[in-house]
N, C-alpha and C positions, 0 to 999 in steps of 0.2 A: 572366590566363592567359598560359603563355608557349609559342611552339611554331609548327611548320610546320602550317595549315591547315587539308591533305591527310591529316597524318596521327594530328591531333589531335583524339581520340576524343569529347570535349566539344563542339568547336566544330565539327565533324561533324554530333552529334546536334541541336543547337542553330542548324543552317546555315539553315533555313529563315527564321525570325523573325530571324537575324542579318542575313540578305542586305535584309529589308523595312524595319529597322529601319537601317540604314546607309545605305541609299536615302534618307531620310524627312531624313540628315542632309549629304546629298552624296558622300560616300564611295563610289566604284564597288566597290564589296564584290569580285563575283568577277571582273572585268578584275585588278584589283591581287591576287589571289590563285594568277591566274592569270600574273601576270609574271614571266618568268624573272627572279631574282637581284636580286628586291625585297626589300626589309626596312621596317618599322615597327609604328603601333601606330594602333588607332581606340580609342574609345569610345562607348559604346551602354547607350541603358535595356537591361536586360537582360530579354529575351523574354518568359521567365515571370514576372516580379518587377518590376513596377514601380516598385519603391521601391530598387531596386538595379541601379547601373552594372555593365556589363562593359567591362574592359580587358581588350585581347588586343596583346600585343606578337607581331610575328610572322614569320618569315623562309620565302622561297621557295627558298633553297638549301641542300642538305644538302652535310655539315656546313656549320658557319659558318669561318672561317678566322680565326687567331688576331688581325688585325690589323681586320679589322673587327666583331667579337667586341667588338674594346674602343672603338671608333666606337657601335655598337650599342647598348652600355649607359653612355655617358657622355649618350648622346642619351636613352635613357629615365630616367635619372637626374635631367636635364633638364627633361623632359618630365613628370614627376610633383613637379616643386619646389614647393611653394604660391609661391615668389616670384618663380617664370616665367609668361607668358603659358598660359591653358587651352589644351590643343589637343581638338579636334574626329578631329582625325585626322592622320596624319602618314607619308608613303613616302618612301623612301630607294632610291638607287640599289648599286649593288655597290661604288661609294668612298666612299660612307658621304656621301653630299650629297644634302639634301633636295631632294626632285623636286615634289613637290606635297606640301600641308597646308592644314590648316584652324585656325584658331584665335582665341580670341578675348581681345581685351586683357583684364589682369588688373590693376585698376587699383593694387593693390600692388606690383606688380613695377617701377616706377618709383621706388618708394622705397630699391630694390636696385639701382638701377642695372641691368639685364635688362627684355629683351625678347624 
């Protein structure tokens, strides 16, 4: 899922088992959703489906601004590569520089040269 938070109608309805379930992996769910002019992305069993991840990439400013717009999605591009590191979860500041993450080595991504 992609989107602000606040005003995304899924991950709204879904906030509860999201916030327990982000917990459970380190993620401070609602500090970081509550950051001014934060941007990224977690991952999570998803609430009612255990057999199914959610991914929510996601920004706390509206709009996004052309220039980090393209920070934004070269980083989840990144971020979803099989031959990069998994992440757990991932914030970003308003220059597009990781501030905190989580993740866990991929022991393929060595054979790409990537970390």
């Amino acid at each position: 899922m992609i989107g602000n938070a606040k005003s995304n109608g899924l991950i709204q309805a879904l906030k509860p088992g999201i916030m327990q379930r982000s917990k459970n992996t380190g993620f401070p769910w609602k500090s970081m959703m509550n950051k001014k002019n934060a941007a990224g992305a977690y991952v999570i069993k998803h609430p009612h489906n255990q057999n199914r991840l959610l991914l929510h990439f996601f920004w706390n400013a509206e709009p996004l601004n052309d220039d980090f717009f393209q920070t934004f999605m070269a980083q989840a591009l990144s971020a979803t590569n099989f031959t990069a590191n998994f992440y757990q979860y991932y914030v970003m500041d308003k220059t597009g520089t990781i501030v905190s993450d989580k993740k866990v080595v991929n022991p393929i991504s060595s054979l790409f040269g990537e970390e």
